[in-house]
N, C-alpha and C positions, 0 to 999 in steps of 0.2 A: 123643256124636254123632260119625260118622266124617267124617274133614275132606268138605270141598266139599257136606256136607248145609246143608239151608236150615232156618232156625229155621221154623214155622208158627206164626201169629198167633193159631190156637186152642189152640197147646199155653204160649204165655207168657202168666205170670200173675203180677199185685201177689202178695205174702203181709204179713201185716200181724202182728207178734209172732206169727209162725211162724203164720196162718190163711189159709187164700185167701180173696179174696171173692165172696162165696155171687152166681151168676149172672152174673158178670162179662161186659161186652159187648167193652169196650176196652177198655185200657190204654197211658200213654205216659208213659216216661221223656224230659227235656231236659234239656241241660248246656248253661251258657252262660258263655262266661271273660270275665271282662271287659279289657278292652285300654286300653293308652296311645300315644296318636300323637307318637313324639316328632322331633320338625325342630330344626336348629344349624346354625350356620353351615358347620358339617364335615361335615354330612352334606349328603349329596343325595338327595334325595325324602325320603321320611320313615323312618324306623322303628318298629315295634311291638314296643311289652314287654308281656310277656301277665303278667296278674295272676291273681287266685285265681277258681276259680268257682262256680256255684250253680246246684242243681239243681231241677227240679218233676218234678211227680208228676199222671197226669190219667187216669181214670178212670170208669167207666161200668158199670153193672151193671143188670140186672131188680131190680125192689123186690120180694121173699120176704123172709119169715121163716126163715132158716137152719133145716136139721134138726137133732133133738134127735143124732140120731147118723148120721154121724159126728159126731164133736164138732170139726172140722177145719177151720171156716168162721168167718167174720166176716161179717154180714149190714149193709144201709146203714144202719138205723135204728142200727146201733151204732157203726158209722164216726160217725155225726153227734154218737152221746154224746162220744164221745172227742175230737169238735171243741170242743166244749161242756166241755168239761173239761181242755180246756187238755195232752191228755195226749202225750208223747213217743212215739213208735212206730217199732221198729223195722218196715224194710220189706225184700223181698226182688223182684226181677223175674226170674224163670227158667222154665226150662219142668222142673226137680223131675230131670231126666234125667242122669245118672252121667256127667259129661265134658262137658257141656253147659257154657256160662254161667253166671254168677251175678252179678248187680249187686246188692248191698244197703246199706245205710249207714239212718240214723236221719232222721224226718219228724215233721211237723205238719200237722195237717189245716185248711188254711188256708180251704176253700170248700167249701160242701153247698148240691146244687141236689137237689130232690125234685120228678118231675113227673106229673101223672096227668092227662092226656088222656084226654076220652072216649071209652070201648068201647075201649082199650088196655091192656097190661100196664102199669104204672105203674114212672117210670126213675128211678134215682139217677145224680148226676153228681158227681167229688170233685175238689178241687185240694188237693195237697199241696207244702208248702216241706220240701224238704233241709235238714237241718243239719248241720255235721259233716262227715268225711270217706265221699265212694261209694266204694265199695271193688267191683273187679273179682276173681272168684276162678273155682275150677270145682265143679261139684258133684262131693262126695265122693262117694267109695265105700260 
């Protein structure tokens, strides 16, 4: 991306062990450090030591069945196996573009909401915990 472009909200997307997910509406990375207030008699006002921190993961997609081909997608019904199985996943947030961003680092699918309203498309909602180190990189070449 050439400096001063704007990333587009249609072009960033979760990947889940290298899959996007099939219909995705949103997506949201958060990082949150956590802090210590510390006061003494030598200090005046307080000071903050910042600690380590932790990230989520939140997520939104149409409910389909992924296509047979490409074979390139993660659909919800299978995000929710992988909750249900306890499984490690790496994840990727980027928009896939040569010089772009890249945040990925390793998750757990910590929440699955499935919703079908009537005479609508029926939605998946996902929360995911961080584990490990986010890692900031650029897409390669």
């Amino acid at each position: 991306m050439a400096a001063g472009q704007f990333y587009r909200g249609e072009n960033l997307r979760f990947k889940f062990n290298g899959d996007d997910l099939y219909h995705a509406t949103t997506c949201s990375l958060e990082v949150a450090t956590a802090s210590e207030e510390l006061a003494s008699k030598d200090i005046a006002g307080t000071e903050i030591s910042m600690g380590n921190y932790a990230g989520t993961l939140s997520t939104e997609a149409l409910l389909a069945d992924k296509p047979v081909t490409p074979a390139t997608f993660v659909d919800p019904i299978e995000l929710l196996q992988l909750q249900l199985n306890k499984t490690l996943l790496d994840f990727e947030f980027t928009t896939g573009v040569v010089g772009d961003k890249i945040i990925s680092g390793k998750c757990y699918v910590s929440q699955s909401t499935v919703n079908a309203d009537n005479q609508t498309v029926g939605t998946a909602n996902f929360s995911f915990l961080v584990t490990g180190d986010i890692i900031i990189a650029t897409v390669p070449v």
